[in-house]
N, C-alpha and C positions, 0 to 999 in steps of 0.2 A: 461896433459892427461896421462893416463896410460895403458898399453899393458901387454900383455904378452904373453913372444916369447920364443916355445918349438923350441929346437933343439938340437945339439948335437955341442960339441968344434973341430970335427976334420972334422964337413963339412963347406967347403971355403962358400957355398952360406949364413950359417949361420953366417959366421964371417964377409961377406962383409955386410950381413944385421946390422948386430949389429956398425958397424962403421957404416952409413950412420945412423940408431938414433942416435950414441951420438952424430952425429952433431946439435942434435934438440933439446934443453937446456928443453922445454917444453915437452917433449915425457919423461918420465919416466918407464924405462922396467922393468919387473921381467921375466929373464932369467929362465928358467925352461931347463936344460941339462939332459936328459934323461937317458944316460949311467952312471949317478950320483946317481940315484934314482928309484927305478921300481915304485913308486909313480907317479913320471912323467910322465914315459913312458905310464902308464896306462890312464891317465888322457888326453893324445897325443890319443894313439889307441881309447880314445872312442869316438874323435873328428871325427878321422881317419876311424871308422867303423861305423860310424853311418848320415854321411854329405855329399851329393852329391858332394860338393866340392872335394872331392879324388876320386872321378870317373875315371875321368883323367888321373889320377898322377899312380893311381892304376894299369891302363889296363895299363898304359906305363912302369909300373915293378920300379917305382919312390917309395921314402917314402914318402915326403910331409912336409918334412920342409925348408927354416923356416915357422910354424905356427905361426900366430899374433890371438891373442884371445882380443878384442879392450873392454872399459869399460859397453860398451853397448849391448854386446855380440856378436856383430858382428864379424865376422871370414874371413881372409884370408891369400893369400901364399903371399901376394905383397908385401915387406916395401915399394913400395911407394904410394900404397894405405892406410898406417898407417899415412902416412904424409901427403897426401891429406886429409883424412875423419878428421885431428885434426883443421883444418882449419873451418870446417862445425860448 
């Protein structure tokens, strides 16, 4: 399966997520680091401004990473809903 997970390298939730995939030989990521790229970032913000799923995250002054953008287009903040839904 394959994912893709927007974040940035110097937040800890994104690096504890990125180790909890590579424990999953079948999960396949394409990291997309934001502060690498305004490409990214962009392609993040239009997730970010346009998906009820930052509601949330939004009003609590949160950014909303890490994002998991799943093969089917499914979206969320959980790895271990990336790891559950690769089971489905």
């Amino acid at each position: 399966m394959n994912v893709i997970m927007y974040g940035m390298n110097i937040c800890p939730d994104c690096t504890e997520a990125m180790n909890v995939l590579q424990n999953h030989a079948d999960i396949t990521v394409e990291y997309r680091e934001f502060t690498q790229a305004t490409t990214h970032l962009k392609e993040f913000l239009k997730y970010r401004d346009t998906n009820s799923l930052f509601d949330k995250v939004k009003d609590d002054g949160n950014i909303g990473i890490p994002l998991f953008v799943m093969e089917d287009g499914f979206i969320t903040l959980d790895v271990f809903e990336v790891i559950n839904r690769r089971k489905q």
